[in-house]
C-alpha positions as CSV (number, residue, x, y, z in Angstrom):
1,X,7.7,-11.1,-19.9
2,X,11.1,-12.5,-20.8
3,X,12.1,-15.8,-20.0
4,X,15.8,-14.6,-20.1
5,X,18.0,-13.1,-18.5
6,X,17.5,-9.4,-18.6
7,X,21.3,-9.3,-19.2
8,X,20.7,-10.4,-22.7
9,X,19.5,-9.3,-26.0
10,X,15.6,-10.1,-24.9
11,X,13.6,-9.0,-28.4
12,X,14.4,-8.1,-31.7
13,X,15.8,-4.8,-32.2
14,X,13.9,-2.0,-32.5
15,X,10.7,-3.8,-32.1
16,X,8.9,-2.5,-28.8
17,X,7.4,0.7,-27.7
18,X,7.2,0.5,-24.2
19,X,9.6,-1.2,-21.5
20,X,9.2,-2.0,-18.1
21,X,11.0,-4.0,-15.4
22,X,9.8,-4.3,-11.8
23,X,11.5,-5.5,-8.7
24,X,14.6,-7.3,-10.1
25,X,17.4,-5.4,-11.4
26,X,19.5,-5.6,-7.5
27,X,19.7,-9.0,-8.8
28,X,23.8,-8.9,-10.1
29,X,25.0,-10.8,-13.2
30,X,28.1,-12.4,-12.1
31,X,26.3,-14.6,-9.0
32,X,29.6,-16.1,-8.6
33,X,30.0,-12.7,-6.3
34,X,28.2,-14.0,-4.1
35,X,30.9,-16.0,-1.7
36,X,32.3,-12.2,-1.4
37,X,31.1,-11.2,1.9
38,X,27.3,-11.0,0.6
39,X,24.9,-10.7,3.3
40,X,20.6,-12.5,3.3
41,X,19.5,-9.3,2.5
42,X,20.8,-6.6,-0.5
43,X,24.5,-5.4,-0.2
44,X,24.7,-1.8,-0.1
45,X,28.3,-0.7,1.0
46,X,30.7,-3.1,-0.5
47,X,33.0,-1.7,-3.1
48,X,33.1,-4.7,-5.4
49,X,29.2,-4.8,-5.8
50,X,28.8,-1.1,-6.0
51,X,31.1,-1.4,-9.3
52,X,29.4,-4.4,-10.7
53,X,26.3,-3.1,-10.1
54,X,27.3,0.2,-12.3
55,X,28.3,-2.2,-14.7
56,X,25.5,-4.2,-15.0
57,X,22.6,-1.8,-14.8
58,X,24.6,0.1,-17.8
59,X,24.1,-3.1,-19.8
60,X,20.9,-3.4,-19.1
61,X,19.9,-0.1,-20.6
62,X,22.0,0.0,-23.6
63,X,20.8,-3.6,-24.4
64,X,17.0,-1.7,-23.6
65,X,17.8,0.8,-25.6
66,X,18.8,-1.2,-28.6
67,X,15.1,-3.0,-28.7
68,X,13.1,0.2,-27.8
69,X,11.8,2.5,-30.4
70,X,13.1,6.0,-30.7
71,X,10.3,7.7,-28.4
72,X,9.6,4.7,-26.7
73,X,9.6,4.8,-23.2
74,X,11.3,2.3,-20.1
75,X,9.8,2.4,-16.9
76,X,11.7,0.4,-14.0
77,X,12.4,0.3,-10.1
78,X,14.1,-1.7,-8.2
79,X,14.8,-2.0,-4.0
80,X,17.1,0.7,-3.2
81,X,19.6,1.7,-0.1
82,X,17.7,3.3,2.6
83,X,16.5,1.3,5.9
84,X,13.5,2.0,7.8
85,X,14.4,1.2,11.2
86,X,11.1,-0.6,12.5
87,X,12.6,-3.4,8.7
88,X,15.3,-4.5,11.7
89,X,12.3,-5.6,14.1
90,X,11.1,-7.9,11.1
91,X,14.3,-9.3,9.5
92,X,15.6,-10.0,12.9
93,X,11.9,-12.2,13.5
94,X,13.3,-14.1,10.1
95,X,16.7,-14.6,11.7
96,X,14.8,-15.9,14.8
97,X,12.1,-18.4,13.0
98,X,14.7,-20.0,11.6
99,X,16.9,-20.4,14.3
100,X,14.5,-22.6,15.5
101,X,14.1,-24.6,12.9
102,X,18.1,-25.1,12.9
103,X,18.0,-26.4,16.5
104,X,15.3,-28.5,15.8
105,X,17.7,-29.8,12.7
106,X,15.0,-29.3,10.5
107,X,17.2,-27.0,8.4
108,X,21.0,-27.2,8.4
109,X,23.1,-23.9,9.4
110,X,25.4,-24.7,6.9
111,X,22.2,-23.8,4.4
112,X,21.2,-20.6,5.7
113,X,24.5,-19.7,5.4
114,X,24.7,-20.0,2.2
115,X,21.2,-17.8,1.3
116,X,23.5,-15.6,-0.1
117,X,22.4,-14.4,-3.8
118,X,24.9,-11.7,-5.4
119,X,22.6,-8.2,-4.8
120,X,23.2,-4.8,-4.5
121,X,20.5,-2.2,-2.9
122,X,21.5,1.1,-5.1
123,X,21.5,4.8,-3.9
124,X,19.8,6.9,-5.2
125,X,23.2,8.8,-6.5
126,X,24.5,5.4,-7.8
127,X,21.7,5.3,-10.3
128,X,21.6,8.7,-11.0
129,X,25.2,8.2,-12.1
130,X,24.5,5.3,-14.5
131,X,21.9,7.0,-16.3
132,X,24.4,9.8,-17.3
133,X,26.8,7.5,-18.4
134,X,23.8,6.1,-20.8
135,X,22.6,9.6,-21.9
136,X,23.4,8.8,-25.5
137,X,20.6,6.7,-25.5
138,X,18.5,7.7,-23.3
139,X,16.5,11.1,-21.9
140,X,15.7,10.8,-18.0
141,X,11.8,11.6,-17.6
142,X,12.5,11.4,-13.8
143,X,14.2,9.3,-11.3
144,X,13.5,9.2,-7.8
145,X,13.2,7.0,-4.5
146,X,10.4,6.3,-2.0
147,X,9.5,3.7,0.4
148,X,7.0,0.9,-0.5
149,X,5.3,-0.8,1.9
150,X,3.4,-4.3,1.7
151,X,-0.4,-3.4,1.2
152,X,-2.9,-4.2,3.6
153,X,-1.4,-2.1,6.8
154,X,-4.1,0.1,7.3
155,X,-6.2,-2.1,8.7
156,X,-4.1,-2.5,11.1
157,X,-4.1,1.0,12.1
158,X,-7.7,1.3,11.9
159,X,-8.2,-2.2,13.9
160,X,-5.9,-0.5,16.4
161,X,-8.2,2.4,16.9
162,X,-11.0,0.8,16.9
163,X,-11.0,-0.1,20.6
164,X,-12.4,-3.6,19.8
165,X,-9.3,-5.4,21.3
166,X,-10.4,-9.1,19.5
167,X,-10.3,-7.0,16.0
168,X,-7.2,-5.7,16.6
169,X,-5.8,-9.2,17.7
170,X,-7.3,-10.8,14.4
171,X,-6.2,-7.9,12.1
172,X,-2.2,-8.2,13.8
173,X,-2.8,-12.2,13.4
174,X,-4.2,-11.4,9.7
175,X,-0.8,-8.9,9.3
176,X,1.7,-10.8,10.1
177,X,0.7,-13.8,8.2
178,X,1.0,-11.2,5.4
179,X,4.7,-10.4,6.2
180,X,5.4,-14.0,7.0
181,X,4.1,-15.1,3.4
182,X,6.1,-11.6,1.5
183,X,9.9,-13.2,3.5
184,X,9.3,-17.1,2.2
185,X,8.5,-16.3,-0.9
186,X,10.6,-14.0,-1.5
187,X,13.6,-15.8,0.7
188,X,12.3,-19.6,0.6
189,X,13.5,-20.2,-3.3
190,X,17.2,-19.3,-1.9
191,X,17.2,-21.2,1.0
192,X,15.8,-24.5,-0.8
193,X,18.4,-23.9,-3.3
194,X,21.0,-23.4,-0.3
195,X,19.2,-27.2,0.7
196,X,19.8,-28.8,-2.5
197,X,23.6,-27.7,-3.0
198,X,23.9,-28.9,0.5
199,X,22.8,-32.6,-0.8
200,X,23.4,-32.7,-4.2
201,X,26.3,-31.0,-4.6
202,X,26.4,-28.6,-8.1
203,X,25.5,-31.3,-10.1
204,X,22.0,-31.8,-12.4
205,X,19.8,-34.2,-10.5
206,X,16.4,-35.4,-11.0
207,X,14.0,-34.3,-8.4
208,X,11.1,-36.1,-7.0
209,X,7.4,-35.8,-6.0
210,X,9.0,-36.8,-2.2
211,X,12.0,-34.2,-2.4
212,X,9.1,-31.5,-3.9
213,X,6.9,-32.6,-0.6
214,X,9.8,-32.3,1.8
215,X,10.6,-28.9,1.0
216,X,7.1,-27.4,0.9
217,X,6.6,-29.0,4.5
218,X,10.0,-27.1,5.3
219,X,8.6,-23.9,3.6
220,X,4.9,-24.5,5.3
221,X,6.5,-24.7,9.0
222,X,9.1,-21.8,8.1
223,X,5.9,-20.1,7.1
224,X,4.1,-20.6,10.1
225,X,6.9,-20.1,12.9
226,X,7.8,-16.6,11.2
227,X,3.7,-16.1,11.6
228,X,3.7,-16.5,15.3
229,X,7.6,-15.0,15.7
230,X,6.1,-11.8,13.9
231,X,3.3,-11.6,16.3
232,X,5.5,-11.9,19.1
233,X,8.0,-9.7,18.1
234,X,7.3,-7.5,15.8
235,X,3.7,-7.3,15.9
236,X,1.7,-4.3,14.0
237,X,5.2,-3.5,13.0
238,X,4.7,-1.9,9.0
239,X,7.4,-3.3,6.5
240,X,8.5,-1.0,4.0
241,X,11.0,-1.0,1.4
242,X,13.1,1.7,0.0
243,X,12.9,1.9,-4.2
244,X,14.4,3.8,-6.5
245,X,12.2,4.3,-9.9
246,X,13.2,5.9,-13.3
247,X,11.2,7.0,-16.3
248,X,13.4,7.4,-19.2
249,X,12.6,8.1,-23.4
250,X,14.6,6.8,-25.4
251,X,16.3,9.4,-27.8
């Protein structure tokens, strides 16, 4: 793993056989896009992204393809365009859990607000088009999209069946604590971020055992309210995410 930025020259040159990148390359470089009409979860319309997001995943691969090996191969994916519908029954139990914490002033409106990180959700076409603008350096082994849903679902289905209606309760209880746990950690870091702009301004500040507490009780309750809001209102509901993955050889 890197501890840069992917955006960056990340290993020698010419020094690695195999590549791969999981899960982060929606993430945009300039972040500074995100006061442009960014949304919680991954732009997908929005002119301006679309064309930075060209951009940026064209970087990436020439600066990949200047560290792997002739031969050497990239694998990568990253969350893509398409909606399930039944996603709109979860995200809207996020919206709800912490509604209530903002009426409770436990978190500020002002915060969630501003849980706005500067990403773009491709299409399938979109990153079928950047890969032919990189075919000088790279051969395209496949590319292709498919949804991905968080494991552990079928027991759900098969407590369902089951008949045994005390399973079935546990295995939905057991489910959406799963789904409740994927949103905070996945959403949490942006919204204690959102926090700490909120009270410390931009500036470098030096954090303490009390400010690390206070925000994993705020994570903790988020945690648990988006449990029971789940259950309530989206309960045996199956989250699933549209990727798009590539396989390409570098020439």
């Amino acid at each position: 793993m890197s501890p840069i930025s992917f955006y960056k020259p990340s290993v020698p040159t010419n020094s690695i056989h195999v590549g791969l990148c999981f899960s982060s390359l929606h993430y945009l470089q300039k972040q500074e896009l995100s006061g442009q009409k960014s949304r919680t979860f991954a732009n997908t319309d929005d002119d301006i992204f679309a064309a930075a997001a060209h951009e940026d995943l064209v970087q990436f691969l020439q600066l990949r393809a200047a560290e792997i090996k002739s031969g050497g191969t990239l694998l990568a994916c990253m969350p893509a365009a398409r909606e399930d519908p039944s996603n709109l029954l979860c995200k809207e139990a996020v919206k709800n859990s912490l509604v209530g914490m903002i009426r409770e002033g436990k978190v500020p409106a002002s915060a969630v607000s501003k849980m706005r990180p500067a990403v773009f959700a491709r299409k399938l076409h979109q990153v079928e088009a950047v890969l032919a603008d990189t075919v000088d350096h790279w051969e395209k082994v496949a590319c292709w999209n498919d949804f991905v849903g968080l494991p552990g679902f079928a027991k759900v289905e098969a407590a369902k069946q089951s008949g045994d209606e005390a399973n079935h309760l546990q295995a939905s209880r057991d489910w959406a604590k799963a789904c409740a746990g994927w949103f905070v950690s996945v959403l949490g870091g942006f919204l204690m971020q959102a926090m700490r702009v909120e009270k410390f301004g931009n500036e470098a500040y030096d954090r303490s055992s009390d400010e690390d507490s206070i925000e994993k009780s705020i994570l903790d309750e988020w945690q648990i309210r988006l449990e029971q809001t789940m259950l309530q209102d989206a309960r045996d509901v199956e989250f699933r995410l549209d990727y798009v993955f590539f396989c390409l050889r570098r020439k």
